[in-house]
C-alpha positions as CSV (number, residue, x, y, z in Angstrom):
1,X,-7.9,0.2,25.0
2,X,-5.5,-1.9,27.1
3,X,-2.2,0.5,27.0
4,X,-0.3,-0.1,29.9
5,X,0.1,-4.0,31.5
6,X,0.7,-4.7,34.7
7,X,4.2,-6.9,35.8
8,X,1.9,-9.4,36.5
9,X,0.8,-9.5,32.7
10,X,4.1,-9.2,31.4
11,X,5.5,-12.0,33.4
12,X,3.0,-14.3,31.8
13,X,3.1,-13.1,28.3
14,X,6.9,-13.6,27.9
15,X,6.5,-16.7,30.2
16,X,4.1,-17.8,27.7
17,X,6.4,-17.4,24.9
18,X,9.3,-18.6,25.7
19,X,7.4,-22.3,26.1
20,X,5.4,-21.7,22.7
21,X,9.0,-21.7,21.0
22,X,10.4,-24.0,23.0
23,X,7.9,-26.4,22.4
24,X,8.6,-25.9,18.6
25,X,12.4,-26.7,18.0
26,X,14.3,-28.7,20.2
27,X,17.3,-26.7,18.8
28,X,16.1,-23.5,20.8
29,X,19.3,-22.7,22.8
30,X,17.7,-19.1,23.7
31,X,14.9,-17.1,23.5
32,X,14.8,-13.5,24.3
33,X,11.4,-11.0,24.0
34,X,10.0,-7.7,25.0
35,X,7.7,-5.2,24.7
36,X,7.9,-1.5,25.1
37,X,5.4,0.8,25.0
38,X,4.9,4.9,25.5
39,X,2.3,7.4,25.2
40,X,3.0,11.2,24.5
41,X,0.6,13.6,24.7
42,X,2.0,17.1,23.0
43,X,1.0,20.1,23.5
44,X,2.4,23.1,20.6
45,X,1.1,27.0,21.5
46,X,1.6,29.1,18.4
47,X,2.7,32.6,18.6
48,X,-0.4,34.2,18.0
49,X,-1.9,31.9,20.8
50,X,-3.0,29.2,18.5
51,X,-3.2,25.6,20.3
52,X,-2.7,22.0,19.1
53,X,-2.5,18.7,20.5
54,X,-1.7,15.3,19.5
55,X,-1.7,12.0,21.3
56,X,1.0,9.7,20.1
57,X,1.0,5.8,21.7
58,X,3.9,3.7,20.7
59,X,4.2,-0.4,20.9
60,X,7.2,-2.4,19.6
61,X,7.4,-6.1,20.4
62,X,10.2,-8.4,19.6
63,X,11.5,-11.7,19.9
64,X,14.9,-13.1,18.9
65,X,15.3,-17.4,18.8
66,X,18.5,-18.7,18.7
67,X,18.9,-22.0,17.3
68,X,22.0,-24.7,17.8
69,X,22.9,-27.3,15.1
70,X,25.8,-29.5,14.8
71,X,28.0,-26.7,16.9
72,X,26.7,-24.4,14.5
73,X,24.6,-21.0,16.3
74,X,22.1,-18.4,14.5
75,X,19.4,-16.2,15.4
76,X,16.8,-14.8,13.6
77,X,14.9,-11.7,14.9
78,X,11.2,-10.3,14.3
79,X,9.3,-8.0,15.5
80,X,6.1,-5.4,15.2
81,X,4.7,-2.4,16.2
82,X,3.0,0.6,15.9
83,X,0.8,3.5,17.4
84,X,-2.2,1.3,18.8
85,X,-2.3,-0.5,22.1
86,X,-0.6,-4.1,23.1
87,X,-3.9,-5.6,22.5
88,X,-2.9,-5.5,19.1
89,X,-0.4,-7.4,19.4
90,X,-0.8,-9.6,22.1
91,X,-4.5,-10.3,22.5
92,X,-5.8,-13.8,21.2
93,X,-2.3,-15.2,20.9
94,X,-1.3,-13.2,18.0
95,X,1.9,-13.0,19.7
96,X,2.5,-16.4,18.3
97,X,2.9,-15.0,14.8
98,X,5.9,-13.2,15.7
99,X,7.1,-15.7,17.4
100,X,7.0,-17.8,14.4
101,X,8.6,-15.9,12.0
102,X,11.4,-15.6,13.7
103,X,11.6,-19.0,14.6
104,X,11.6,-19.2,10.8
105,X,14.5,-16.9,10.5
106,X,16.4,-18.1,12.4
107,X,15.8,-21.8,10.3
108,X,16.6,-20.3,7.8
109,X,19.9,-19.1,8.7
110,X,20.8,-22.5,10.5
111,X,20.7,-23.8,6.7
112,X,22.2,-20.8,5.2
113,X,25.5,-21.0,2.7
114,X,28.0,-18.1,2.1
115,X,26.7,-15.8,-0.1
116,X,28.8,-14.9,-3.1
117,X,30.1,-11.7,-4.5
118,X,30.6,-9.4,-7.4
119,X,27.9,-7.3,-9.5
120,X,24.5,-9.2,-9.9
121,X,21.2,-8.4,-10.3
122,X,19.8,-8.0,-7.0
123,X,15.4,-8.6,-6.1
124,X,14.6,-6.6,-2.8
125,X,11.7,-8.0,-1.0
126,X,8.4,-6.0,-0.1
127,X,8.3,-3.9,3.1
128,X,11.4,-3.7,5.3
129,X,14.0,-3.8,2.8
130,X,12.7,0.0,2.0
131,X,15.4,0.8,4.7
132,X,17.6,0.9,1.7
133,X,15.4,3.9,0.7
134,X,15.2,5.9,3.1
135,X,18.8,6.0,4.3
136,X,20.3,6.1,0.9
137,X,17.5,8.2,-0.8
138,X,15.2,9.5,1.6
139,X,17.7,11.6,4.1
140,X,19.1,12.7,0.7
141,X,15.7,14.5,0.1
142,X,15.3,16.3,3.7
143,X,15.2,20.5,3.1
144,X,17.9,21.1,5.4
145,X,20.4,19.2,3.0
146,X,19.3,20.4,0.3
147,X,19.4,24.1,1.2
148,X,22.8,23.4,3.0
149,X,23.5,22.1,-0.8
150,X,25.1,18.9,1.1
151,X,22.9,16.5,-0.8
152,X,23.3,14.5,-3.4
153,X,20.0,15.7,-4.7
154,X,20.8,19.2,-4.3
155,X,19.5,21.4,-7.5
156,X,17.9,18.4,-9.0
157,X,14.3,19.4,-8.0
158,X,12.4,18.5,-11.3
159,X,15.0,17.0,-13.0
160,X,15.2,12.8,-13.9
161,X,17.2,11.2,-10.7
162,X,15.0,7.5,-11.3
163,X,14.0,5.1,-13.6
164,X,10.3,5.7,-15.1
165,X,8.7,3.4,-13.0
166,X,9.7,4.9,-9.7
167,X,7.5,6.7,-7.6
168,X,8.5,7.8,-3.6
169,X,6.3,9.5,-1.1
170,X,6.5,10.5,2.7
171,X,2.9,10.4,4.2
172,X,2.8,10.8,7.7
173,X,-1.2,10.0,8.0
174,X,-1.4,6.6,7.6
175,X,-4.2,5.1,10.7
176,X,-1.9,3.3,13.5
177,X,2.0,3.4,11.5
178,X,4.9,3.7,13.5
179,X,6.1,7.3,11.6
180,X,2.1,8.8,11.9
181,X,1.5,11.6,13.1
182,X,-1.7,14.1,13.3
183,X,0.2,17.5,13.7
184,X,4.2,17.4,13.5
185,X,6.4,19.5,16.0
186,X,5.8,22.6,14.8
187,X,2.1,22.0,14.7
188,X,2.0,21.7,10.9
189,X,-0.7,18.9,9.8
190,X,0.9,15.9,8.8
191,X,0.3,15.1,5.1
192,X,1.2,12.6,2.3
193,X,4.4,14.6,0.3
194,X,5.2,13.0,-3.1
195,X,9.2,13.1,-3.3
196,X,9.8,11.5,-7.0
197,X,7.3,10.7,-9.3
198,X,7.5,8.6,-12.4
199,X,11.4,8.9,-11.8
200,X,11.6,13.3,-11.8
201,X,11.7,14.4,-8.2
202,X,9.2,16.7,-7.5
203,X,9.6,17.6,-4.0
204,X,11.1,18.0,-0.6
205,X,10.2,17.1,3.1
206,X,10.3,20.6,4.9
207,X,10.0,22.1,7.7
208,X,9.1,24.8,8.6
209,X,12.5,27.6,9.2
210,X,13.8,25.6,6.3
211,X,10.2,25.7,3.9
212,X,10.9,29.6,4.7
213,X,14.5,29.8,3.9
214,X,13.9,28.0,0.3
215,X,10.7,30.3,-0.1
216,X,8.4,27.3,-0.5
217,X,6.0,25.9,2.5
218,X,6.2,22.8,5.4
219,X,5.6,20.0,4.1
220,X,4.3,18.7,8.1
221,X,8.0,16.8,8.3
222,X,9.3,19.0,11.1
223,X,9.9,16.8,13.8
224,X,11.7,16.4,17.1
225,X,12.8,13.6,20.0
226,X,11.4,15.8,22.5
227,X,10.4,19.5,24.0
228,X,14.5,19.5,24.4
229,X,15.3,19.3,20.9
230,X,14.5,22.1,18.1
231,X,12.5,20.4,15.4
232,X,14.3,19.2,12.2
233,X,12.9,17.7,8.9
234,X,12.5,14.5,9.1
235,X,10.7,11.7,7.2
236,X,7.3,9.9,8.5
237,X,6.6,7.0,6.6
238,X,8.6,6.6,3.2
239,X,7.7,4.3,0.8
240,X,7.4,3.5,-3.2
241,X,4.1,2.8,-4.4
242,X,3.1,-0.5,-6.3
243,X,4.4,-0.8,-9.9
244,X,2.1,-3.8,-11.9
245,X,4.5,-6.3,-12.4
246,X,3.4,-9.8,-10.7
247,X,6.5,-10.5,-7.8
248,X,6.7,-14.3,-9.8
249,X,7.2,-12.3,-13.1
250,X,10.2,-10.4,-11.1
251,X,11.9,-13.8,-10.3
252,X,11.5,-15.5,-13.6
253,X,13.2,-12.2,-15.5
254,X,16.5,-13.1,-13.4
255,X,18.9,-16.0,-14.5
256,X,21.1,-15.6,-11.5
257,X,21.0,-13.1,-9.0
258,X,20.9,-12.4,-5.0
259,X,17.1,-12.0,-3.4
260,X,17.4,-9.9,-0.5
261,X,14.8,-9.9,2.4
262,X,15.8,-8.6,5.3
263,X,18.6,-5.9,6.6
264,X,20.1,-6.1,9.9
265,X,21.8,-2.5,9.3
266,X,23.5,0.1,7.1
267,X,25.2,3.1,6.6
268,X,25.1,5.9,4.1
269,X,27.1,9.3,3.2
270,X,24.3,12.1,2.5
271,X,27.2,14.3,0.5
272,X,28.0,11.3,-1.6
273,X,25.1,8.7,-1.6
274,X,27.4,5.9,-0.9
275,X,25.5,3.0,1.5
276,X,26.7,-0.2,2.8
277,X,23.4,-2.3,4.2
278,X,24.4,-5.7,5.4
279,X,21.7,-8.9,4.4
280,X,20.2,-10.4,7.4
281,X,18.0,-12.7,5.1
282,X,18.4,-13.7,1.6
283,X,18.3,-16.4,-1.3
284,X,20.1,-16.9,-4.7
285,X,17.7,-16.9,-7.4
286,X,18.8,-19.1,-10.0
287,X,16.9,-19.4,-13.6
288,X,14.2,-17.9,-12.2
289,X,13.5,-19.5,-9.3
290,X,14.3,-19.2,-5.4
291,X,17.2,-21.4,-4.3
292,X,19.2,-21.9,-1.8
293,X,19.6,-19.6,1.2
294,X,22.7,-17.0,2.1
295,X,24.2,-15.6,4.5
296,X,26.9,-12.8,5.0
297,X,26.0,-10.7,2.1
298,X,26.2,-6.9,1.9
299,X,25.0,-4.4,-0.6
300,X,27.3,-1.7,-1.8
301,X,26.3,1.1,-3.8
302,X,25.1,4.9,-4.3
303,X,21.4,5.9,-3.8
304,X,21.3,7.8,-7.1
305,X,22.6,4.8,-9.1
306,X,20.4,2.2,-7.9
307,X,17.2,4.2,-8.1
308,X,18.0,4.8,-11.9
309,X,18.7,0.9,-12.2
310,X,15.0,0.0,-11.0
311,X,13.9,-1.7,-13.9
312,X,10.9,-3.9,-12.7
313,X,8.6,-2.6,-9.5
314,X,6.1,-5.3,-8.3
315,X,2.3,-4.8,-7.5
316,X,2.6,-6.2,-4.0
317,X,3.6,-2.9,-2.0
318,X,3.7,-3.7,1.5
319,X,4.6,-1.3,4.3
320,X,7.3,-2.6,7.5
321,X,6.5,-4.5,10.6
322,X,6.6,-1.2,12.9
323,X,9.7,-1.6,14.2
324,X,11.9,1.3,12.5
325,X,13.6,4.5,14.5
326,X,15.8,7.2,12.6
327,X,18.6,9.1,14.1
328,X,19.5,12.2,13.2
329,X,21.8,14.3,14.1
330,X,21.3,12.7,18.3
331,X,17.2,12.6,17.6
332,X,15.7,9.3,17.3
333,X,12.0,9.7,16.1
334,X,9.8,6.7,14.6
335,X,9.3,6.1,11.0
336,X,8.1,4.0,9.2
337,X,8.8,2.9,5.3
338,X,7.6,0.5,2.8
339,X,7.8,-1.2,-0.8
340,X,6.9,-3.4,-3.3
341,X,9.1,-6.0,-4.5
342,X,12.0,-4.8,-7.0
343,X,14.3,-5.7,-9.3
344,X,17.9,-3.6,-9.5
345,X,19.4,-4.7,-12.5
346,X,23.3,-4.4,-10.7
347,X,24.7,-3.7,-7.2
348,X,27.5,-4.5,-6.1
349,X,27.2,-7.4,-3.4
350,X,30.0,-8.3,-0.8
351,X,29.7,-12.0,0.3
352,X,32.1,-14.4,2.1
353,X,32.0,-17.4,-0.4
354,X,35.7,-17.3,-1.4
């Protein structure tokens, strides 16, 4: 397993694609890439004198193209990653995938017109756009929240907080994903949690001081940056499984509507459930089909109300490129989440067309 690259290597790598994409589009006004890569080995000694080790490598690689038109500037960024080596990613040329997709992004943004706003039904995209989950739903589910009865979610457990066809886990041993893990930080083996199933929510991520506190058990989510930081719960890999709707069905069921596929950002309150996630790629769907592309949209909304709102779930359930990290009260840790495409019958969306 190639881990670690020499300067040599690296040189020629991002000398290499900087003229693949330059090559492409004589638009290209800049082209920035990297790769970063780590390997941890931990070490956890239980009292009692119990021992367990993990070995955790981390890749990301990313590129950002940005294109000129007309006096007219936009970039559009990809990237991947995960816990294998930059073979990977970079072996064979399969660097040139990335590379293209965000030369396609970035396209797609030099085309883009100001996205409108007001209530509309809303289609989120497979795989990234889970970021809307777990800020606005997953933190909301984390056992030190919900003891602290700061959560949203607090006192639901087993009650309805979705719409029938919604069903959320945290799983933490998927082979190679950014938020796997073997053991957690506490030396608790990591596991595959169900959170909400068919719509009732049925369960917590937990550590262990807070699995105690709540009388219940660790759920393998107690994680930490470091050997500096005491471990927290904290999510792995959260993502909604498939429904069995064709994504083509989803499309054709909206007469007018915003399709969201990628977020640059967001914000939520965990008390309240409010979120703001700003649109870094989307598309108007008009009767039924894909239209034109838009830019400067937001979404606006509580967690609660758009998980209740979920009225189609797609078959296609696709986890993220690898490129996630959650903060947490200071403590960054890699995650991971995922999704099927999905249809929210209203959210609120903020655009600039005025």
């Amino acid at each position: 397993m190639n881990f670690f690259f020499n300067i040599n290597e690296k040189i020629k790598i991002l000398n290499e694609v900087n003229n693949y994409l330059r090559s492409k589009n004589d638009n290209i006004k800049q082209v920035t890439a990297n790769f970063l890569g780590e390997q941890k080995s931990v070490e956890i000694i239980r009292s009692g004198g119990e021992t367990l080790t993990d070995v955790r490598p981390l890749i990301r690689f990313n590129v950002s193209v940005m294109l000129e038109k007309n006096g007219r500037k936009e970039t559009g960024v990809y990237g991947v990653g995960g816990r294998q080596s930059y073979d990977s990613y970079l072996k064979d040329d399969n660097w040139k995938s990335v590379c293209d997709e965000a030369l396609r992004i970035a396209s797609v943004n030099l085309e883009s017109k100001p996205a409108p706003a007001g209530e509309m039904k809303v289609v989120l995209g497979p795989g990234w756009p889970a970021i809307l989950i777990h800020e606005a739903i997953g933190h909301g589910l984390e056992g030190d929240f919900n003891r602290k009865k700061i959560s949203v979610f607090s006192d639901l457990l087993g009650k309805k907080i979705a719409s029938k066809n919604v069903t959320v886990v945290d799983d933490g041993t998927i082979e190679d994903k950014r938020g796997s893990i073997t053991v957690d930080d506490e030396g608790t083996p990591s596991q595959c949690t169900t959170l909400i199933e068919n719509g009732i929510m049925v369960g917590h991520m937990q550590d262990r001081l807070n699995a105690s506190l709540m009388k219940t058990r660790s759920t393998g989510n107690g994680r930490r940056e470091s050997y500096e930081y005491l471990p927290m719960p904290r999510m792995t890999n959260t993502y909604m499984l498939s429904g069995n709707v064709p994504e083509e069905d989803i499309f054709k069921s909206v007469k007018k509507g915003l399709y969201a596929v990628n977020f640059s950002g967001g914000s939520v309150d965990i008390t309240s459930g409010q979120f703001e996630f700003s649109v870094s790629e989307a598309y108007m769907i008009e009767n039924g089909k894909i239209t034109k592309p838009v830019k400067g949209a937001t979404l606006i909304g509580k967690g609660e109300e758009v998980l209740k709102k979920i009225s189609l779930v797609g078959n296609n359930m696709a986890l993220d490129g690898g490129i996630g990290t959650c903060g947490k009260e200071g403590q960054g840790v890699p995650v991971g989440v995922g999704q099927p495409t999905i249809l929210v019958d209203e959210i609120l969306v903020g655009g600039t067309d005025v």
